[in-house]
C-alpha positions, -999 to +999 in steps of 0.1 A: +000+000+000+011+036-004-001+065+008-031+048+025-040+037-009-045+000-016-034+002-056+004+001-064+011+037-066-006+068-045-032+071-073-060+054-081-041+046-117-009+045-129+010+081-131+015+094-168+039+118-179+017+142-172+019+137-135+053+125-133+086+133-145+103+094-156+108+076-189+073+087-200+078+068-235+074+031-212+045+034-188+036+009-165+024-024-178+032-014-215+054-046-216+021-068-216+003-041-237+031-032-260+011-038-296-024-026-278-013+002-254-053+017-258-059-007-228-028+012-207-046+034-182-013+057-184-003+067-222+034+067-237+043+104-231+070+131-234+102+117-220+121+147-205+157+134-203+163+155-172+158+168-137+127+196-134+117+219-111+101+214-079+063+224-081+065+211-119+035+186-109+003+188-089+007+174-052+001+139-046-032+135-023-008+131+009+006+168-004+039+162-012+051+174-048 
């Protein structure tokens, strides 16, 4: 559990790039989903290749950024 939460991240579904700055091109689970990745609840994204800013990102539901 995390966060209180019973799924495997502090959200009810996977993070996307969106929400979260890591290798946003290979989402959870898109190693089963690879060829069908409209089933992936988090979509291949922008992969930023770096460190960002503090703040970049909403707060997760415990309020830490």
């Amino acid at each position: 559990m995390r966060a209180g939460t019973k799924t495997l991240f502090n959200t009810e579904k996977s993070p996307d790039a969106a929400e979260a700055n890591f290798y946003g091109h290979y989402p959870y689970e898109i190693e089963e989903n690879y060829f069908n990745n409209s089933v992936l609840e988090a979509k291949p994204g922008e992969y930023r290749q770096t460190t960002i800013d503090v703040g970049s990102f909403e707060p997760n539901a415990g309020g830490s950024l």
